[in-house]
PDB file of N, CA, C and O in Angstrom:
ATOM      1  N   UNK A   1     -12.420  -4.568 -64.261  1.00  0.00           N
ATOM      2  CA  UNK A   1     -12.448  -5.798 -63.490  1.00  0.00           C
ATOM      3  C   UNK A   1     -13.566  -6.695 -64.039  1.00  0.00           C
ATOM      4  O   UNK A   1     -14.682  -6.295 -64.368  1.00  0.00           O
ATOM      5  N   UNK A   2     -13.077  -8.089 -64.100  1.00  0.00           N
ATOM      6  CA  UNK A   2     -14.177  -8.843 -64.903  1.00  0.00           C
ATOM      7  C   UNK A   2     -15.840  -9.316 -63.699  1.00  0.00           C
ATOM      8  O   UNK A   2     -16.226  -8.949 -62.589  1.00  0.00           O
ATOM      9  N   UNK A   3     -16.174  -9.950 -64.395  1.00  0.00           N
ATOM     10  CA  UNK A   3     -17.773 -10.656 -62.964  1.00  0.00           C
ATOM     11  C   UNK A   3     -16.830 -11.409 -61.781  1.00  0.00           C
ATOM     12  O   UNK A   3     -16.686 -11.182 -60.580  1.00  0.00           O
ATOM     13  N   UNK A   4     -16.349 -12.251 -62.552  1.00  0.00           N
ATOM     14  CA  UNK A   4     -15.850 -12.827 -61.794  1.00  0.00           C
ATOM     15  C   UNK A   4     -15.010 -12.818 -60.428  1.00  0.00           C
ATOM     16  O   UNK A   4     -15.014 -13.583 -59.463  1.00  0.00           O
ATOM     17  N   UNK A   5     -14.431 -11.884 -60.665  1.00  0.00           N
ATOM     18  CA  UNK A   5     -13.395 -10.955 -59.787  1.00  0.00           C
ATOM     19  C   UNK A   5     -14.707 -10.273 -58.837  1.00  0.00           C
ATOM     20  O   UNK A   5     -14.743 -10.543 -57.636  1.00  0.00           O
ATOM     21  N   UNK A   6     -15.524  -9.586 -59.311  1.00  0.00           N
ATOM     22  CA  UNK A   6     -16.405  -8.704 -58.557  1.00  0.00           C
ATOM     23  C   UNK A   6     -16.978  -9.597 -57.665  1.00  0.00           C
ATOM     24  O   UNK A   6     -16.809  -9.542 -56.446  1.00  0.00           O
ATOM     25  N   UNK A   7     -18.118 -10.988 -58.649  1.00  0.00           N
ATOM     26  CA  UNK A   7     -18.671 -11.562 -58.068  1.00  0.00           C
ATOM     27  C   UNK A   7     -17.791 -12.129 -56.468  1.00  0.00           C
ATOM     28  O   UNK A   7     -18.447 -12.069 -55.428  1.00  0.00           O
ATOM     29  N   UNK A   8     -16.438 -12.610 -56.420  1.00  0.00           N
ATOM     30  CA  UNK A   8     -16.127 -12.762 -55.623  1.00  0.00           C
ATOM     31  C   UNK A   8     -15.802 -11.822 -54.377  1.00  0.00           C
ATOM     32  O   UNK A   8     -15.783 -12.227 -53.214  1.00  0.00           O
ATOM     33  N   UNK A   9     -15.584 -10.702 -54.719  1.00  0.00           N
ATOM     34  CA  UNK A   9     -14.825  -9.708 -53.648  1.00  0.00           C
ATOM     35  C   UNK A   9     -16.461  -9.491 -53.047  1.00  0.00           C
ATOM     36  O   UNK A   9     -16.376  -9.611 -51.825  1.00  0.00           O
ATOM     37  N   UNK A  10     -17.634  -9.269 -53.364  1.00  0.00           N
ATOM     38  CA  UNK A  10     -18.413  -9.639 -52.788  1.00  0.00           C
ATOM     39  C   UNK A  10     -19.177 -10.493 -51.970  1.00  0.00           C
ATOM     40  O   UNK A  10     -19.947 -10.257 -51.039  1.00  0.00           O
ATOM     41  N   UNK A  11     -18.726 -11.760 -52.629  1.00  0.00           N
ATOM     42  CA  UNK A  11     -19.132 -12.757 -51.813  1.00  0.00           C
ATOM     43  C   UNK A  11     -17.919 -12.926 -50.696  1.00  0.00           C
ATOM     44  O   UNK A  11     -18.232 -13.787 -49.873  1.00  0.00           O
ATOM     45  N   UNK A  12     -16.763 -12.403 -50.471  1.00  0.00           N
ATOM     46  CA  UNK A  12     -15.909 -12.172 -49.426  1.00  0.00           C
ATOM     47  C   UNK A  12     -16.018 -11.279 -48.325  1.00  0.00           C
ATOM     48  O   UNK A  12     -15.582 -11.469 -47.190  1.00  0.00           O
ATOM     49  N   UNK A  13     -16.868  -9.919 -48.915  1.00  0.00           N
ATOM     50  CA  UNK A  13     -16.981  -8.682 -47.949  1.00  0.00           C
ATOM     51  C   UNK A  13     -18.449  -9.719 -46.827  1.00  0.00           C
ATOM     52  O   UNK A  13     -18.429 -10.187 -45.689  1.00  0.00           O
ATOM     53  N   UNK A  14     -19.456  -9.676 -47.864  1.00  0.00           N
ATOM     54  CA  UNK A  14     -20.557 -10.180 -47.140  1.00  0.00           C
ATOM     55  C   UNK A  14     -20.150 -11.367 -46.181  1.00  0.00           C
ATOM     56  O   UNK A  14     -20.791 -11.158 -45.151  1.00  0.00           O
ATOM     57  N   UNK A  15     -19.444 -12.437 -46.029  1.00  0.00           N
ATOM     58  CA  UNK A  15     -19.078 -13.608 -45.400  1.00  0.00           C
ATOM     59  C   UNK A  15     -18.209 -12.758 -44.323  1.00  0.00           C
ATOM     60  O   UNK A  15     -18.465 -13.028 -43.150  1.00  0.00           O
ATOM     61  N   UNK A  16     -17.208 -11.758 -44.557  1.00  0.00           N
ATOM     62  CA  UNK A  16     -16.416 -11.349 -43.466  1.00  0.00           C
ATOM     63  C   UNK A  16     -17.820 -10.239 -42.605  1.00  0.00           C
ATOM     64  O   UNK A  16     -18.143  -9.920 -41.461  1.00  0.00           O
ATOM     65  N   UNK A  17     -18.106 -10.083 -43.487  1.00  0.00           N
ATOM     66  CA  UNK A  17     -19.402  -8.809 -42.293  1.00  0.00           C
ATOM     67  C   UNK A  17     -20.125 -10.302 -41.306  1.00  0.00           C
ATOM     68  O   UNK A  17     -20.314 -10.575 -40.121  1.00  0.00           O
ATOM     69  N   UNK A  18     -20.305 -10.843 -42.409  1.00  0.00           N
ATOM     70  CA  UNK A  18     -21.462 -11.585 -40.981  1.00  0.00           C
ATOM     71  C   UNK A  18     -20.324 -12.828 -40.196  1.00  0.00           C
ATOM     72  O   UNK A  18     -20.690 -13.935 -39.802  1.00  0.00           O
ATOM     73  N   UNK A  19     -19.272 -12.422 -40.139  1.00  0.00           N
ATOM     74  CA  UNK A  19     -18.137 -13.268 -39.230  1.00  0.00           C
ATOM     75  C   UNK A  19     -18.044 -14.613 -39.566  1.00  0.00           C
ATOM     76  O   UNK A  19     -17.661 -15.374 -38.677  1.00  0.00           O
ATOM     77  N   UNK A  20     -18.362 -15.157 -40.867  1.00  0.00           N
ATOM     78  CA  UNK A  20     -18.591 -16.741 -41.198  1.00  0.00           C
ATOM     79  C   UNK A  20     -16.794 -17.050 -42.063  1.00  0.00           C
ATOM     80  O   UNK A  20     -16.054 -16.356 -42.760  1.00  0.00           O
ATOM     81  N   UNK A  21     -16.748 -18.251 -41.590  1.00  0.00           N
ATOM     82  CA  UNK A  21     -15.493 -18.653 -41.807  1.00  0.00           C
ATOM     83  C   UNK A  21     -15.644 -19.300 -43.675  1.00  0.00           C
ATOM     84  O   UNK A  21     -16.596 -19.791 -44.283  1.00  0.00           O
ATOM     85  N   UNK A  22     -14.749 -19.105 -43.932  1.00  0.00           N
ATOM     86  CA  UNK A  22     -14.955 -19.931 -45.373  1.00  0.00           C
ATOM     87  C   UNK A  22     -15.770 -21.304 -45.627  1.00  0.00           C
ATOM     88  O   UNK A  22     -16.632 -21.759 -46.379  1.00  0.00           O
ATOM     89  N   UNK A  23     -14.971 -21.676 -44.545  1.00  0.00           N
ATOM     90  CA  UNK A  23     -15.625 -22.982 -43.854  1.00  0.00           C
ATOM     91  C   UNK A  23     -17.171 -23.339 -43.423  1.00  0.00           C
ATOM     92  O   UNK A  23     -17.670 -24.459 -43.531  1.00  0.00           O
ATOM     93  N   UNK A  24     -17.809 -22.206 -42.931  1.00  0.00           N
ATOM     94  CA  UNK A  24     -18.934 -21.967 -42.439  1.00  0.00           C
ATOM     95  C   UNK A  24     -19.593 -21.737 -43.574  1.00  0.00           C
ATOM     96  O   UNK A  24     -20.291 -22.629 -44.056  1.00  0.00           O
ATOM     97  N   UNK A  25     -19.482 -20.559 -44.150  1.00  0.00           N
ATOM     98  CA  UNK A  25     -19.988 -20.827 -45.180  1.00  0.00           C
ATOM     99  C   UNK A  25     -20.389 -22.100 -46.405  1.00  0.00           C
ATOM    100  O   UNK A  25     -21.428 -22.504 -46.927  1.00  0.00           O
ATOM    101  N   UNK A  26     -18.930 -22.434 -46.499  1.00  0.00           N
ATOM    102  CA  UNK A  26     -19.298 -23.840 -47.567  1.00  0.00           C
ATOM    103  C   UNK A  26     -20.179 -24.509 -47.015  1.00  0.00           C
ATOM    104  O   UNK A  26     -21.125 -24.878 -47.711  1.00  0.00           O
ATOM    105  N   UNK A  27     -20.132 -24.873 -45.574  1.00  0.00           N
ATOM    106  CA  UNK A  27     -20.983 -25.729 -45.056  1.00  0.00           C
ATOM    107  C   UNK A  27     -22.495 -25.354 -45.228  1.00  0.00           C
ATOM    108  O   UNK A  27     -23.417 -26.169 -45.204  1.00  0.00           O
ATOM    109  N   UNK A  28     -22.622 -23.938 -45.412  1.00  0.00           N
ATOM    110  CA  UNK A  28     -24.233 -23.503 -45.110  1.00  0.00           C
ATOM    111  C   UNK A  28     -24.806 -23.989 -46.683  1.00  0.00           C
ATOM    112  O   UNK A  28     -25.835 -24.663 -46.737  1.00  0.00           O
ATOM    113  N   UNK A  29     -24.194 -23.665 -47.742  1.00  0.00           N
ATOM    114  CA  UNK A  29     -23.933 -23.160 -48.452  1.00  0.00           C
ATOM    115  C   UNK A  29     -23.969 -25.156 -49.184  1.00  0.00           C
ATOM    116  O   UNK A  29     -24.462 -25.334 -50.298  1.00  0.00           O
ATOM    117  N   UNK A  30     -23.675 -25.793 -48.766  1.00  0.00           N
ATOM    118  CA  UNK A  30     -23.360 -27.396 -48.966  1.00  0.00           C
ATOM    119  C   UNK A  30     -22.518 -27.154 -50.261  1.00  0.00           C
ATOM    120  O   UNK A  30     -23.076 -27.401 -51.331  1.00  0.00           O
ATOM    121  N   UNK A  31     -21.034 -26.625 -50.274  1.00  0.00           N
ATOM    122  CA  UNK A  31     -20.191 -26.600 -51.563  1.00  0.00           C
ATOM    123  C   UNK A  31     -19.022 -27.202 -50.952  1.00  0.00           C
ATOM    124  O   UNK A  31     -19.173 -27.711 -49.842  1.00  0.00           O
ATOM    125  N   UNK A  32     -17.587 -27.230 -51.641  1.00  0.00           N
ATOM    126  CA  UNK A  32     -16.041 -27.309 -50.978  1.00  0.00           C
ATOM    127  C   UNK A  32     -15.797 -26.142 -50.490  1.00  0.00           C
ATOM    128  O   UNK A  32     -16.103 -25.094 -51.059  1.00  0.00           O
ATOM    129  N   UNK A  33     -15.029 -26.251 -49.021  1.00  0.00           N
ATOM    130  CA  UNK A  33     -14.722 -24.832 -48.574  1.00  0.00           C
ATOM    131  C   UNK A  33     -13.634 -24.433 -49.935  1.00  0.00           C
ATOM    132  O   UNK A  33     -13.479 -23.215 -50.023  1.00  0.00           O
ATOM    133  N   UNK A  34     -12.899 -25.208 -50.950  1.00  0.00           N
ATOM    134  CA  UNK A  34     -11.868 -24.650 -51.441  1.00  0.00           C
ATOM    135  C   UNK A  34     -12.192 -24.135 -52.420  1.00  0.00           C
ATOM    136  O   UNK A  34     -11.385 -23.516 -53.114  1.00  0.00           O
ATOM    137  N   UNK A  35     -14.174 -24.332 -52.895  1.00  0.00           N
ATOM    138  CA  UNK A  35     -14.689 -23.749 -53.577  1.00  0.00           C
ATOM    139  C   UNK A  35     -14.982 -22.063 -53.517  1.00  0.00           C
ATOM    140  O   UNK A  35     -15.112 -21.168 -54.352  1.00  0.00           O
ATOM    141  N   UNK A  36     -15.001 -22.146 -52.362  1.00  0.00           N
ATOM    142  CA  UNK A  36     -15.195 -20.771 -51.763  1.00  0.00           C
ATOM    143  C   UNK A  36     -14.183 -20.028 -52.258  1.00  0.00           C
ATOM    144  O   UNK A  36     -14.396 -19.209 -53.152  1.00  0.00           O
ATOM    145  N   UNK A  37     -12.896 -20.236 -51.707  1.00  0.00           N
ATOM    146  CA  UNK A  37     -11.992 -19.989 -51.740  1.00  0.00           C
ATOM    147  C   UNK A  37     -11.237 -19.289 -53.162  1.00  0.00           C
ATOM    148  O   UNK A  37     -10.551 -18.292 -53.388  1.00  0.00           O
ATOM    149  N   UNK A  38     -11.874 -20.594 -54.068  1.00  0.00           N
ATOM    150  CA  UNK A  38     -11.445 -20.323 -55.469  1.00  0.00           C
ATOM    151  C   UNK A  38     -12.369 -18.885 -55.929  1.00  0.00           C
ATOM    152  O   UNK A  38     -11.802 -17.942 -56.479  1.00  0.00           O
ATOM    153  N   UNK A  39     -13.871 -18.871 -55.617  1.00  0.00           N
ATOM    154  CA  UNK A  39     -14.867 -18.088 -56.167  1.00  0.00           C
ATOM    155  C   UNK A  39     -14.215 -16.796 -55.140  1.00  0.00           C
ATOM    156  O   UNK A  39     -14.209 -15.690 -55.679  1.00  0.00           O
ATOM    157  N   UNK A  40     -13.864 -16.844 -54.210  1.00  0.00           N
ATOM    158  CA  UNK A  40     -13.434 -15.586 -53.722  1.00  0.00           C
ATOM    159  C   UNK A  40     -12.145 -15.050 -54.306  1.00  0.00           C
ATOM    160  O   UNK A  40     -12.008 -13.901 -53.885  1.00  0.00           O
ATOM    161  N   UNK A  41     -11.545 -15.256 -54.779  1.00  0.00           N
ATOM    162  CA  UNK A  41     -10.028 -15.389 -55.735  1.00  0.00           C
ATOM    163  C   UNK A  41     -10.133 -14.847 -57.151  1.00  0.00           C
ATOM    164  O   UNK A  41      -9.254 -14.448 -57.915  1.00  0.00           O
ATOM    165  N   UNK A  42     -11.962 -14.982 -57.344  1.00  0.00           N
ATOM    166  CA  UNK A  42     -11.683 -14.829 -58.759  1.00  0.00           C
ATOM    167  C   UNK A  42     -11.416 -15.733 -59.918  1.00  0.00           C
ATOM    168  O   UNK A  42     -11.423 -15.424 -61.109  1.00  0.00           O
ATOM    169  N   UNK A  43     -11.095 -17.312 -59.191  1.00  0.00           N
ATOM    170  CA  UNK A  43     -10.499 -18.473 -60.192  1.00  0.00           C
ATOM    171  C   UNK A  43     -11.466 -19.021 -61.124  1.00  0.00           C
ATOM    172  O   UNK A  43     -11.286 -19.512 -62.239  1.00  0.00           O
ATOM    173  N   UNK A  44     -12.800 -18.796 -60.282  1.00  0.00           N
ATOM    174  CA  UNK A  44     -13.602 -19.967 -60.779  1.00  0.00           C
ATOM    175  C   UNK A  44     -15.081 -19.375 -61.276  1.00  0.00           C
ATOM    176  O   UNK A  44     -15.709 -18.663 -60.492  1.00  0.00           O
ATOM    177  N   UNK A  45     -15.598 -19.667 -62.531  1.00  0.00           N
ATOM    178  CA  UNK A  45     -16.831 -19.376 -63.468  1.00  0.00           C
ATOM    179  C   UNK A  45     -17.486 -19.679 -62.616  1.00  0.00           C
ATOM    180  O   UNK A  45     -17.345 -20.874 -62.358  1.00  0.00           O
ATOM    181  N   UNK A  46     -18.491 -18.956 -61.724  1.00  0.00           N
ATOM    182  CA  UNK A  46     -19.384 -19.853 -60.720  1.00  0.00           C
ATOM    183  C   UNK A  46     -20.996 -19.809 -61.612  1.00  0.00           C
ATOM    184  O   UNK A  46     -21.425 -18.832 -62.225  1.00  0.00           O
ATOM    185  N   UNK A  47     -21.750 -21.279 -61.449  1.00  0.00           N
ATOM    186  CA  UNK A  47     -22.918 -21.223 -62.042  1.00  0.00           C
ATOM    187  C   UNK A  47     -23.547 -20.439 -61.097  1.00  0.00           C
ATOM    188  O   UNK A  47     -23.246 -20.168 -59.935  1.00  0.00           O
ATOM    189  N   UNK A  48     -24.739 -20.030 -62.000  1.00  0.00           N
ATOM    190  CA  UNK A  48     -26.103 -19.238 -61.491  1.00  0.00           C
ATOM    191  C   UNK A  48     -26.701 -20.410 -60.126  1.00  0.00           C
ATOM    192  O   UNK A  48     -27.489 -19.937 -59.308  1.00  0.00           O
ATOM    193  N   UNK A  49     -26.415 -21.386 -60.033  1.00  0.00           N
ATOM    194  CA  UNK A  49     -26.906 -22.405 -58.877  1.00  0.00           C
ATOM    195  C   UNK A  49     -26.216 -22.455 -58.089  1.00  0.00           C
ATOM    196  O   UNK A  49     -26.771 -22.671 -57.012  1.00  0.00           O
ATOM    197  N   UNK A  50     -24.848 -22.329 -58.023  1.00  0.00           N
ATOM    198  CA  UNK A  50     -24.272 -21.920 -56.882  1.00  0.00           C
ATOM    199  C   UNK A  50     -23.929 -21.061 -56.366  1.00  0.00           C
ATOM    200  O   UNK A  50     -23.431 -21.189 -55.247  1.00  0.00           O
ATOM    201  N   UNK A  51     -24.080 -19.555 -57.100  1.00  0.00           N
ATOM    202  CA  UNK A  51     -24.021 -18.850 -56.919  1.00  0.00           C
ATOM    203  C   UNK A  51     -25.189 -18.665 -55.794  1.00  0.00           C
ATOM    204  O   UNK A  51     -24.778 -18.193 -54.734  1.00  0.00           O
ATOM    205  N   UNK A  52     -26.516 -18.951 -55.859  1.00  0.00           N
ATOM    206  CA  UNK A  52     -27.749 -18.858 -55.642  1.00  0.00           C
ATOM    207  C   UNK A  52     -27.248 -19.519 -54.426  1.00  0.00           C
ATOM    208  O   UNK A  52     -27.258 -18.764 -53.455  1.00  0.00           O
ATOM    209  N   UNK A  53     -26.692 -21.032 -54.129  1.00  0.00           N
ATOM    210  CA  UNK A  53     -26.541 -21.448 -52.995  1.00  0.00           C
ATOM    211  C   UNK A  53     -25.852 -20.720 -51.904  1.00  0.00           C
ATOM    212  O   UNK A  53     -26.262 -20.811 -50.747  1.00  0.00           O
ATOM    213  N   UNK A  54     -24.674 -19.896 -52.267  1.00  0.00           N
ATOM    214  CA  UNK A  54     -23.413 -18.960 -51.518  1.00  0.00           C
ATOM    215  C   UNK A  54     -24.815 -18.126 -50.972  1.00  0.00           C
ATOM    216  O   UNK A  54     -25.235 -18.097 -49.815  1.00  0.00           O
ATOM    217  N   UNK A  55     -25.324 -17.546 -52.026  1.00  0.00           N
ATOM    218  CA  UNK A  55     -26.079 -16.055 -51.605  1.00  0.00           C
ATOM    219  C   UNK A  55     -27.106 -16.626 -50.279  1.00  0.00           C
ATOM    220  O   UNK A  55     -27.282 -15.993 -49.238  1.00  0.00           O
ATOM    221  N   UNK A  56     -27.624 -17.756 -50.552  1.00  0.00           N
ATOM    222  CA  UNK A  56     -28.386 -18.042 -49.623  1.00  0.00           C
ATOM    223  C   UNK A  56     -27.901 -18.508 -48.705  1.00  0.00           C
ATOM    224  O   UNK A  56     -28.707 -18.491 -47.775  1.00  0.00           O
ATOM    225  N   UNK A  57     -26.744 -19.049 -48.368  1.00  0.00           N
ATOM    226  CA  UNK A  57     -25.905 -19.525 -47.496  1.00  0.00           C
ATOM    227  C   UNK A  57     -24.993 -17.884 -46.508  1.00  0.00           C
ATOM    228  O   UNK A  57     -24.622 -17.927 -45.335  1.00  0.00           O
ATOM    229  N   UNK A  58     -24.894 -16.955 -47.217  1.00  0.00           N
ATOM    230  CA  UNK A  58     -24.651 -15.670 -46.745  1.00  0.00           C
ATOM    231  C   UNK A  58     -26.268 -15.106 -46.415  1.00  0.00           C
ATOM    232  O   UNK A  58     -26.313 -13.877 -46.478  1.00  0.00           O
ATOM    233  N   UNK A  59     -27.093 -15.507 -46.205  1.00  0.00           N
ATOM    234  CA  UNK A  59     -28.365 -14.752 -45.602  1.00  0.00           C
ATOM    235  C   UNK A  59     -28.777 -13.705 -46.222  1.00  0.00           C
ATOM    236  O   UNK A  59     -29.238 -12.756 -45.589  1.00  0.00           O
ATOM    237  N   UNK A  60     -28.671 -13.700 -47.707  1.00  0.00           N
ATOM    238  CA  UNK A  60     -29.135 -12.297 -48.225  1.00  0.00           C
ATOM    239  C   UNK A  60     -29.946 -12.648 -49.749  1.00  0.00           C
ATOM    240  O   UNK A  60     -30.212 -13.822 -50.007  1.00  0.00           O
ATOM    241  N   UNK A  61     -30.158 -12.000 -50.317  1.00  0.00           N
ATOM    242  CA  UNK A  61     -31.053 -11.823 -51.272  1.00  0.00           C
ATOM    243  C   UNK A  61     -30.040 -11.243 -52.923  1.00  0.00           C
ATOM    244  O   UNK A  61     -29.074 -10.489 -53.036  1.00  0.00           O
ATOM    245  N   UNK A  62     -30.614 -11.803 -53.663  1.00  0.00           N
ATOM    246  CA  UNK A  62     -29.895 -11.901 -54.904  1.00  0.00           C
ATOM    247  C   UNK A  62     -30.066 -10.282 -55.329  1.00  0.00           C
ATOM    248  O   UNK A  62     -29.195  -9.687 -55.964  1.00  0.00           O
ATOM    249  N   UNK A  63     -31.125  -9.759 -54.952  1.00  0.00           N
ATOM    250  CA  UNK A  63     -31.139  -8.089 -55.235  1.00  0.00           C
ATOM    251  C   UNK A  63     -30.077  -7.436 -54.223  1.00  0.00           C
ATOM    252  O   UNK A  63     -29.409  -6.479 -54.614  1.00  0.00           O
ATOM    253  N   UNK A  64     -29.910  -7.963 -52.882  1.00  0.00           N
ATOM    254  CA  UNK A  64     -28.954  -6.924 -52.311  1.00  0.00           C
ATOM    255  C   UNK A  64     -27.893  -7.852 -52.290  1.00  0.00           C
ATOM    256  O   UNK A  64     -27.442  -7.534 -51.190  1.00  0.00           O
ATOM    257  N   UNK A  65     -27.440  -8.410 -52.526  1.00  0.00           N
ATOM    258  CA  UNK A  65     -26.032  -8.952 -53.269  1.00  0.00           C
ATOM    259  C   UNK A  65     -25.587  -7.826 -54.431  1.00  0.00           C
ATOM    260  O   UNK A  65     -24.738  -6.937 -54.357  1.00  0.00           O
ATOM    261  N   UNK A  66     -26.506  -8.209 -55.564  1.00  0.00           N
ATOM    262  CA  UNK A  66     -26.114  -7.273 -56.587  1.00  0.00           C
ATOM    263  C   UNK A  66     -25.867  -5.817 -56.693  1.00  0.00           C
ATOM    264  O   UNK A  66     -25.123  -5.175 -57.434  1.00  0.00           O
ATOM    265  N   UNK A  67     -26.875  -5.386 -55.547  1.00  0.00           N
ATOM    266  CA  UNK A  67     -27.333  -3.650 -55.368  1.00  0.00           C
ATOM    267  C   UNK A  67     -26.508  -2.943 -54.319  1.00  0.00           C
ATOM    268  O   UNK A  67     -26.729  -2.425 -53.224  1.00  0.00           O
ATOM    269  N   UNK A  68     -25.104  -3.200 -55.382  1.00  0.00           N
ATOM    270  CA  UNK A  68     -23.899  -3.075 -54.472  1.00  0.00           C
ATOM    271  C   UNK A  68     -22.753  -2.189 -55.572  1.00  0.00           C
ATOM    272  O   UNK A  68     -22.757  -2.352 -56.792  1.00  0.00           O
ATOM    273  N   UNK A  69     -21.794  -1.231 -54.821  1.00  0.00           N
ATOM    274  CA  UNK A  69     -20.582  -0.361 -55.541  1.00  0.00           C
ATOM    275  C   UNK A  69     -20.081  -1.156 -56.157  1.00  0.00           C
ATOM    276  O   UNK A  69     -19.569  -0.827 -57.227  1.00  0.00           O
ATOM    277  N   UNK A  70     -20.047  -2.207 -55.813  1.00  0.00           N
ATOM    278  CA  UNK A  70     -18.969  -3.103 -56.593  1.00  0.00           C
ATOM    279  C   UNK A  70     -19.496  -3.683 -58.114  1.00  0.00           C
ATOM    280  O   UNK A  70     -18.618  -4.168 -58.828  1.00  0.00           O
ATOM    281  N   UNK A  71     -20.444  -3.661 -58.467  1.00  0.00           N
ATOM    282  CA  UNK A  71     -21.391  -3.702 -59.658  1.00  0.00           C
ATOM    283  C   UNK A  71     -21.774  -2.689 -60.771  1.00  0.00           C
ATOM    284  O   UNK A  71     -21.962  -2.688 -61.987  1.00  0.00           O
ATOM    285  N   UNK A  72     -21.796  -1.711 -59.579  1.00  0.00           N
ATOM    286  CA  UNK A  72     -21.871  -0.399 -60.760  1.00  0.00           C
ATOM    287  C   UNK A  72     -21.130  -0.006 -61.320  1.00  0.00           C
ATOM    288  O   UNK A  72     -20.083   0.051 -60.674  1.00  0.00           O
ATOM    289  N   UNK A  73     -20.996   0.590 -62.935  1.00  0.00           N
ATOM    290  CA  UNK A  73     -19.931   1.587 -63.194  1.00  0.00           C
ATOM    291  C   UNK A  73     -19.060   0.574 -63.820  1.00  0.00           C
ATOM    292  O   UNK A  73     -17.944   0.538 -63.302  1.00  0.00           O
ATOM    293  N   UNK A  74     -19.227  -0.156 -64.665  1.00  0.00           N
ATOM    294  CA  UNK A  74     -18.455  -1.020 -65.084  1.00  0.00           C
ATOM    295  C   UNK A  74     -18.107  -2.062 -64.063  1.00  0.00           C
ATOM    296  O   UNK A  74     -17.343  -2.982 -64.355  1.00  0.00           O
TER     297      UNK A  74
END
């Protein structure tokens, strides 16, 4: 599975744990909700700056984002 793919199924688990709507998120997050959408899908190359914005917009930290199953192991 490529980053991209990962990066998203993560940024999907974390947004559904803390009950935030796609929507909610983009908003925290100041992106397009359809941005979300795309980065959760897998569609879209997300920069290191927005990436940074999602993570901080999901309430967590760029180490426990990463320091996750879904990262390891290829």
């Amino acid at each position: 599975m490529d980053i991209q793919k990962k990066i998203g199924i993560r940024i999907k688990e974390l947004r559904i744990q803390k009950a935030l709507s796609q929507e909610a998120l983009a908003f925290q997050a100041e992106v397009d909700r359809t941005y979300v959408n795309s980065v959760e899908n897998g569609r879209r190359n997300i920069s290191a700056q927005t990436l940074e914005k999602l993570i901080l917009g999901l309430n967590t930290s760029f180490a426990d984002f990463f320091n996750h199953d879904t990262f390891r192991n290829g």
